[in-house]
Steps between C-alpha positions, in 0.01 A plus 500: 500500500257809550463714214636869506399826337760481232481136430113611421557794274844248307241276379372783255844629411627334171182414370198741449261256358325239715202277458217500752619156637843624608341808647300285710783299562702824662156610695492123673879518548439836682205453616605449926746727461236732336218498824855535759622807309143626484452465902838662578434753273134626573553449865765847533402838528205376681328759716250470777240787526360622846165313417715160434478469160837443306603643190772426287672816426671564093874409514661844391828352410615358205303197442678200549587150364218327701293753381609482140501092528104572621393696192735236295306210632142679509500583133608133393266361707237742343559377124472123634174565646394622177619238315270237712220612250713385212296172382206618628555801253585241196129316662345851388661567138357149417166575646522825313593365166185280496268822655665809283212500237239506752422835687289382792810242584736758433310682787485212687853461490617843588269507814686126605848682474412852598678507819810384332486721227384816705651456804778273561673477141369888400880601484699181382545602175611844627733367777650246358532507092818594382611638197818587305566782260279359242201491700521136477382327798752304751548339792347558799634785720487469888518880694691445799397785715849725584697264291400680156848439343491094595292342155356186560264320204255233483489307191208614296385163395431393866224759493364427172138456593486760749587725223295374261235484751484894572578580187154370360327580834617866519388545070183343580449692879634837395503548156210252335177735494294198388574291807497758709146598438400142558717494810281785631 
């Protein structure tokens, strides 16, 4: 049987919780009739210039279920990619529990993971950490572009050394004057 729009979005409907492993599950379930949807979709409004180039022109209308299904599928897929890092993240903390006393390793080890810490994980924390009226932290929130009212979470524990991770890279990167000047 070939999946549908709605039998994609009922998945998420009476539970708002998952773990990484059944989002991964839905993205592989999806996944062919992710790349068809995608090609019907970004292959209208196509216009050809007088110089032969083609351009894909905005849809004006309301946007629609593939379109919605798109971003749906996109941001899932975007919070399993992150999550490949996960035990190489838990790899770090340990390194980092033997190295925290030392400032030259400290250094060391900030210049190893600045491109995750800089670049590619800068706004984790920001994008995805919850929290409830308490401030206390939660799940794991995942932004579906135009479907701001649909709440989908990650359990928190799957990304327990990612979190950690940044957490001690951003102090040290950002805030820690001492390695900082070393980093220099």
């Amino acid at each position: 049987m070939t999946p549908n729009f709605k039998e994609g979005f009922l998945f998420f409907k009476n539970k708002k919780v998952f773990s990484i492993n059944k989002i991964e599950y839905w993205l592989l379930k999806y996944s062919d009739f992710y790349i068809t949807t995608y090609e019907f979709v970004y292959n209208q409004h196509l216009f050809k210039s007088d110089d032969g180039s083609t351009v894909r022109l905005p849809n004006l209308k309301e946007t629609t279920d593939q379109e919605f299904f798109l971003n749906l599928y996109k941001a899932l897929d975007t919070i399993s990619q992150f999550h490949r890092n996960e035990s190489y993240f838990e790899q770090e903390l340990i390194k980092y529990e033997k190295i925290k006393n030392s400032q030259s390793d400290l250094k060391n080890w900030l210049t190893k993971n600045e491109d995750l810490g800089t670049v590619k994980y800068v706004s984790f924390l920001t994008d995805y950490l919850d929290y409830d009226k308490n401030d206390e932290e939660e799940h794991l929130i995942i932004y579906i572009y135009g479907l701001e009212d649909f709440e989908i979470y990650v359990e928190r524990q799957n990304f327990k050394n990612t979190i950690d991770f940044l957490e001690k890279f951003n102090e040290l990167y950002w805030h820690d004057e001492n390695v900082t000047e070393t980093k220099e």
